[in-house]
DOSEDREN-37641 format. One record per atom (N, C-alpha, C): x, y, z. Coordinates in steps of 0.05 Angstrom, whole numbers, plus 5000, padded with zeros to 4 digits. Layout:
<recs>
XYZ/...
</recs>
This chain:
<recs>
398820812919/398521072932/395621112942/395621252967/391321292974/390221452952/388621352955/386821432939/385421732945/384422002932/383122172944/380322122938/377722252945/375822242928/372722332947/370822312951/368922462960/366922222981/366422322987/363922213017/361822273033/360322153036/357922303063/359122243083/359522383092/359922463135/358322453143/357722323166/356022403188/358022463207/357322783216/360122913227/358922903258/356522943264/355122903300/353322903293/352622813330/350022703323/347522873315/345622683293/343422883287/343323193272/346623243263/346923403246/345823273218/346023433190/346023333174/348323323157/348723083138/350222963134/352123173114/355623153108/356523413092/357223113074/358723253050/360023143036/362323223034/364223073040/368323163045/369223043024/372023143026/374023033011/375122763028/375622543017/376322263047/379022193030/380522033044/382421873030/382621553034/382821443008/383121133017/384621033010/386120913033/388520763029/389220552998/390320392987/391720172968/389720002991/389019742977/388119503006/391819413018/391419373036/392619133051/393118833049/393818713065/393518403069/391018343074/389618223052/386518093063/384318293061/385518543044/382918693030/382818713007/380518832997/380518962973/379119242965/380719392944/378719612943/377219672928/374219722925/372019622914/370919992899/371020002870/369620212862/366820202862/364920302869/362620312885/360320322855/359220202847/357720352826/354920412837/354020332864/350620442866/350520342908/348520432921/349720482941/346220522961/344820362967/341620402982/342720543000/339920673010/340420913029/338120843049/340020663068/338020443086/337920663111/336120493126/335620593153/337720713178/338820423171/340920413184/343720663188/343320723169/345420953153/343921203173/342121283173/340921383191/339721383223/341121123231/340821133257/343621143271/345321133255/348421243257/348321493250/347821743234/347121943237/345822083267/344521933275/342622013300/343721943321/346121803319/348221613336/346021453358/344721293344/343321033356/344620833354/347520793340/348220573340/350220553368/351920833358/354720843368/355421243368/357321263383/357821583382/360621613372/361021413353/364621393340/364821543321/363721803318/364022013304/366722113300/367522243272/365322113249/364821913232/362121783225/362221653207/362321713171/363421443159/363321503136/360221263129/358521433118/355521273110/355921083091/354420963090/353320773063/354220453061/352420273067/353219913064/351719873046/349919953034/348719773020/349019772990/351619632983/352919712954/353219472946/354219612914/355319312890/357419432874/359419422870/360819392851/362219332834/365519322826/367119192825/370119162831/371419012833/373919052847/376419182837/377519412839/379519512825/381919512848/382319452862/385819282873/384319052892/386718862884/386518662917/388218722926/388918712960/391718642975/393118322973/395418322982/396118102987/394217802996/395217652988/393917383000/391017322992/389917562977/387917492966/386817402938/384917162935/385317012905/382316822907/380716932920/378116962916/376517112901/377217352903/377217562882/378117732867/378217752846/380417892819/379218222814/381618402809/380018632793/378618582775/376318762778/374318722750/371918522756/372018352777/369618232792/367418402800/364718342798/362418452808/361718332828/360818502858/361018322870/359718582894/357618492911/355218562935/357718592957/358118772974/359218742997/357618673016/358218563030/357218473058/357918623074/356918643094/356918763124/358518593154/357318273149/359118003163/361217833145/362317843155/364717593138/365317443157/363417183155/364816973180/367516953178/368316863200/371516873201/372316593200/371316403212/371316123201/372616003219/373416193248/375116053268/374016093307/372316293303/370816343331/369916063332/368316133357/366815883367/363615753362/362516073344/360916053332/360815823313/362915943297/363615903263/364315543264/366015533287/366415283294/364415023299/363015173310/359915003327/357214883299/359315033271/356815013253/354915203244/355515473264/353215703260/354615863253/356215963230/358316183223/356016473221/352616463213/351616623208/350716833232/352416733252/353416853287/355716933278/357316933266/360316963284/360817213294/361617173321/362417313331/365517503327/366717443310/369017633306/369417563270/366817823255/366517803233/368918013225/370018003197/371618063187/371818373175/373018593179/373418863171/376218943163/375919103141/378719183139/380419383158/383119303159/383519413185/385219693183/385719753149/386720073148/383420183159/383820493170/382520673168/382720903138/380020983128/379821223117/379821363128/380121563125/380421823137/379222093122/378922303139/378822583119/381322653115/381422933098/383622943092/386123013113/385323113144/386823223159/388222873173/387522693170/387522493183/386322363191/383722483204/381722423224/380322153217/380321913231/379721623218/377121743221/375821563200/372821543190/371921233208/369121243227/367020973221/366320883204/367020773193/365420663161/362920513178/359420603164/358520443170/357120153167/358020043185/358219663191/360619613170/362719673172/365019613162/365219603144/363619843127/363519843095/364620183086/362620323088/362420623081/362220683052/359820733048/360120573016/358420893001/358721003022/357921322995/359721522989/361521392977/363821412965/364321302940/366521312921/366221212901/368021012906/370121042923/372320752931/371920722960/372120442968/372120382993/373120192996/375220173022/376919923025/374919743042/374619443034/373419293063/375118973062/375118803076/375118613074/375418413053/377518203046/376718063028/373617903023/373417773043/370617733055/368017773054/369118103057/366618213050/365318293024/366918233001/366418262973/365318042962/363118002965/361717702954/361217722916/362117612900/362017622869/358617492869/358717702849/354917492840/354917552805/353017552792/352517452768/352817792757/353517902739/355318122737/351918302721/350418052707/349018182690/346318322705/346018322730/344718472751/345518752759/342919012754/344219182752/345019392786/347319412787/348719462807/346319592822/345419802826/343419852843/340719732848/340319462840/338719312852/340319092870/342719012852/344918802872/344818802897/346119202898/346519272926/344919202947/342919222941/340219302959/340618962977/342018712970/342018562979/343718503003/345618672994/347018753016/346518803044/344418893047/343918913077/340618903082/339019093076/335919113077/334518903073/334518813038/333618653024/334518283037/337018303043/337718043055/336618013083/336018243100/335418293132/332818143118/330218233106/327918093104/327617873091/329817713076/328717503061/329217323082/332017393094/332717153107/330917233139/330017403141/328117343175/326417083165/325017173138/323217023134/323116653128/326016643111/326916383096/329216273125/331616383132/332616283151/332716243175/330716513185/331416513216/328016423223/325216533208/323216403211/323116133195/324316063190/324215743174/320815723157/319715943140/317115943138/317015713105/314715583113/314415343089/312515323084/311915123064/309915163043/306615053061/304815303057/302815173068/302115393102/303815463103/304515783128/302515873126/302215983149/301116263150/303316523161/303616763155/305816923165/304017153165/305217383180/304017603188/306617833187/306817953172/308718233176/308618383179/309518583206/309518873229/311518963209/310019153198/312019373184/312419413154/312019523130/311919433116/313119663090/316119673097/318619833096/320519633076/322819623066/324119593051/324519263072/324819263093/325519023108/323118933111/321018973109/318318833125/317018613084/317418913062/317118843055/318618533034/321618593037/322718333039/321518113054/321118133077/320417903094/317417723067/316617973055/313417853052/314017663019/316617883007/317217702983/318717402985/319817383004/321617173024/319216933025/317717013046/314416843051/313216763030/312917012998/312016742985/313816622966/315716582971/318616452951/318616222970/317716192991/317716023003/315615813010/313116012995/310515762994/307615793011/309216133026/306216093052/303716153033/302216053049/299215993042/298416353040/298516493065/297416683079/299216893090/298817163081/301317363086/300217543095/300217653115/298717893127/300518203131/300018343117/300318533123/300518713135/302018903153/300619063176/302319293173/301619473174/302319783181/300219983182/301220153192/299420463186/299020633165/300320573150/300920743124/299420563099/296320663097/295420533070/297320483040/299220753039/301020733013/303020463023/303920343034/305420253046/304319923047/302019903052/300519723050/300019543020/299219713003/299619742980/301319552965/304519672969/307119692962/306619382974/306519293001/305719023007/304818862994/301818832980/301418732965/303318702938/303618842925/305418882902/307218682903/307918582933/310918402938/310018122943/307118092952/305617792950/304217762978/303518033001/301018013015/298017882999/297017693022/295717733015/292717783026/293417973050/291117973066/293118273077/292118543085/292818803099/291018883114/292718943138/291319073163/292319333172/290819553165/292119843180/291319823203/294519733220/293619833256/292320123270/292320233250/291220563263/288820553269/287020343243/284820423258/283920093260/284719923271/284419603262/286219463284/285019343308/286919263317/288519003301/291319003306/292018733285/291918493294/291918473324/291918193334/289218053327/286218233333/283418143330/283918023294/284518213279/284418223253/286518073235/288417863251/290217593241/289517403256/287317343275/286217203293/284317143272/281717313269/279717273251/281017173229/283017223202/284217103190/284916863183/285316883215/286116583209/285716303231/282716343219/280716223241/280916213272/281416483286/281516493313/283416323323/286316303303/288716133318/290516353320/291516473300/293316693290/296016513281/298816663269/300016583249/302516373257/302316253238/305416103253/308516193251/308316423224/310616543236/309516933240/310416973258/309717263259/313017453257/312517573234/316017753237/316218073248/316818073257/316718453271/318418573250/318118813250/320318933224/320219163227/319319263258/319519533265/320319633278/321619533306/324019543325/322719683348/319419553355/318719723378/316519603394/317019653424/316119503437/312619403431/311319573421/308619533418/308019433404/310219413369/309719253348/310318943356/311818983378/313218703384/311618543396/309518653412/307418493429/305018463419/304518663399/302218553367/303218223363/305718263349/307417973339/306317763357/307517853383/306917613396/305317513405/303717613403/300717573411/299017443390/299917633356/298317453331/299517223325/301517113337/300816853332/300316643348/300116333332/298316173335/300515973360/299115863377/300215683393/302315573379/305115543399/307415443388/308715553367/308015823355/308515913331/311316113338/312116173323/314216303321/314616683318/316216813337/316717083326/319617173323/319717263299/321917453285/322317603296/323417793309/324618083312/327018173292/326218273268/328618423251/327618723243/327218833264/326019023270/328919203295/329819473282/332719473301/331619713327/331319623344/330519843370/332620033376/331320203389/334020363400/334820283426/337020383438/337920293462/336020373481/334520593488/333420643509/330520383504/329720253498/326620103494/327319843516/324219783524/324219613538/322319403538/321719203545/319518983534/318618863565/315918973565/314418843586/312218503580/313518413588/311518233575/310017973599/307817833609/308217733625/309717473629/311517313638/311917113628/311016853639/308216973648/306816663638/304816593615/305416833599/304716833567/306516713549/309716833559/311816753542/311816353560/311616293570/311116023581/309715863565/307516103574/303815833561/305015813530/305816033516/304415993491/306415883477/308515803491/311015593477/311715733455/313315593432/312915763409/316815793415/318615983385/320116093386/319716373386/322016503407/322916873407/325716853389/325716963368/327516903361/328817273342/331917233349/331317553335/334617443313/332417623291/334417563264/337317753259/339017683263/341617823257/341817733227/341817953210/342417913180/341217733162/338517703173/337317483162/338317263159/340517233185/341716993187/343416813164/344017053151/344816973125/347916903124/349316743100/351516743093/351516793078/352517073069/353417283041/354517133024/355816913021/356816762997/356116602989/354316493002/351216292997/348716442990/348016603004/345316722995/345016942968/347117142977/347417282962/347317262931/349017032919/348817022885/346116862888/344816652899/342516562898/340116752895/340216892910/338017202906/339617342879/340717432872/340817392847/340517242827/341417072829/340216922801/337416882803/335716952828/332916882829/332117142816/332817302823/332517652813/331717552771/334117462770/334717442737/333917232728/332317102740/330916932731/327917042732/326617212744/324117352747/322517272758/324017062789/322617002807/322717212839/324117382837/324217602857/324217802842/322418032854/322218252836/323618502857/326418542858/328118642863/328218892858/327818952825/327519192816/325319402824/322419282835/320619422860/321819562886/324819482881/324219502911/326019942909/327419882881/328220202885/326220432873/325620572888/324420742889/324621102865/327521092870/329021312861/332021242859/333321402839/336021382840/337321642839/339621672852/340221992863/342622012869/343722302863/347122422864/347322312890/350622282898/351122242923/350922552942/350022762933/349923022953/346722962956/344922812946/342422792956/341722592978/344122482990/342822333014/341122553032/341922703045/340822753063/338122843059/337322933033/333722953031/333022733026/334422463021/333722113013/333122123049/333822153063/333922093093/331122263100/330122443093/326922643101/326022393087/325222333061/324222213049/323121873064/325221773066/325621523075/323321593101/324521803125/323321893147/319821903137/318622083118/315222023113/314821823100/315821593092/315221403081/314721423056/316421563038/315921693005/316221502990/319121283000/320621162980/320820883001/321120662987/321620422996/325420452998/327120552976/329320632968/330020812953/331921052960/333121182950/335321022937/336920992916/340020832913/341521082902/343721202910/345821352904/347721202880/347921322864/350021202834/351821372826/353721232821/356421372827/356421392788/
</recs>
């Protein structure tokens, strides 16, 4: 029988968010339905509020969860009730042409469950990125329920789910950064600062820091900067140039989604060097750049979708690195909070208070 039970709405755009009564279906063929125990209160969640993503109002909020599985649907035997286990946001499908070619961490026709929630009048819900996870049940994907090591506590798990994975893997998968690097990170937010714990799990020599926000800077170091630049009053290209002997970096990651941070990036680094974009713009931005710069200075443009990750590979690996006390995961939440406090988690997030709010059910 569906399930009844409670949710954040984002009912239009740039309203603030209510909390309803929703209903969720039994899973289907090839889902499962996942009781929610903790739930980050990412950016992203908020630029679907603002409808920067999409205007498929309304949405139901929240991807960045952990819990465990209380029904499967049919056909499914990957995962059992009572499994702990990170949802994903992608579930390669294992048959596009992506997935085919060797690069499933593209695929182009990733996997969602295909009942709708609804409110109670009917009205289908967006879940957002094919999750909707500020709720206490949510149907998604077999797929998308990746199992990890159970003894990790659900509101740090989550966090890997989408933010925490966006920065390790800009830095480990999609910048390929290795031992002996130099790296430079635009932004230095729940994703920027992933990127910097990523960089040194991975060996760089040299980690630069950059934002405007001294508190923020800080919080950088704490994660394994080891050099900060406030662009407010510092230009950052002069000041990762000097750094690093008037070459600048070999990987540079953006992690702010805007044209100006983007042309810092590309500019601080070093001949042939590489830039990240995991930084999410809005639709109206545009990038002027000359291109006989993007010519001369060779190098990769490269922009990270999900830290290019595969949720059933990366995911328990960052955990067990977590629980082993080589990623310090537990830095990264800030606060923990009722599910009727998203929407002051969202002001918050907005002045830069909290690296993470996590909602716990």
């Amino acid at each position: 029988m569906p399930h009844q039970t409670q949710g954040i709405v984002a009912v239009g755009k740039g309203e603030p968010v209510q909390l309803q009564p929703i209903i969720v279906p039994d899973p289907g063929p090839g889902e499962v339905l996942v009781r929610v125990q903790a739930s980050g209160v990412c950016h992203t969640d908020l630029h679907y509020r603002e409808g920067a993503i999409s205007d498929d109002f309304p949405f139901l909020l929240g991807h960045e969860a952990a819990g465990t599985i209380e029904e499967v649907g049919e056909g499914v035997d990957d995962v059992a009730p009572g499994d702990f286990v990170v949802i994903a946001w992608r579930a390669p499908c294992g048959t596009c042409r992506s997935c085919l070619r060797g690069r499933p961490w593209y695929c182009f026709d990733s996997r969602n469950a295909r009942q709708p929630m609804t409110l109670e009048d009917g009205t289908p819900l967006s879940p957002a990125l094919g999750i909707g996870a500020f709720t206490e049940l949510t149907v998604v994907d077999a797929g998308q329920a990746v199992k990890v090591n159970p003894a990790a506590r659900p509101e740090v798990a989550g966090l890997i789910g989408c933010g925490i994975m966006a920065g390790l893997g800009a830095a480990l998968n999609t910048g390929n950064v290795s031992r002996g690097d130099s790296v430079a990170v635009f932004g230095c937010g729940g994703v920027g600062d992933a990127a910097i714990a990523g960089s040194r799990l991975a060996g760089a020599h040299t980690i630069i820091a950059v934002d405007i926000d001294d508190r923020k800077l800080q919080w950088a170091r704490d994660f394994g900067a080891t050099h900060t630049v406030n662009a407010s009053n510092t230009d950052p290209v002069e000041a990762i140039q000097e750094l690093t002997g008037g070459n600048g970096v070999d990987v540079a990651i953006e992690a702010v989604g805007t044209p100006e941070t983007y042309k810092q990036a590309f500019y601080a680094r070093d001949l042939a060097g590489t830039v990240v974009l995991v930084g999410v713009p809005n639709p109206e931005m545009r990038l002027d750049l000359p291109l006989l710069d993007v010519f001369g200075r060779g190098g990769s443009l490269k922009s990270s979708w999900y830290g290019d990750c595969l949720p059933k590979r990366d995911f328990p690996m960052f955990i067990d690195l977590y629980l082993q006390g080589r990623l310090d995961l537990d830095r990264f939440v800030s606060e923990t909070i009722a599910i009727g406090d998203v929407e002051e988690a969202f002001h918050k997030m907005e002045s830069g208070e909290v690296l993470r709010s996590v909602v716990v059910f």
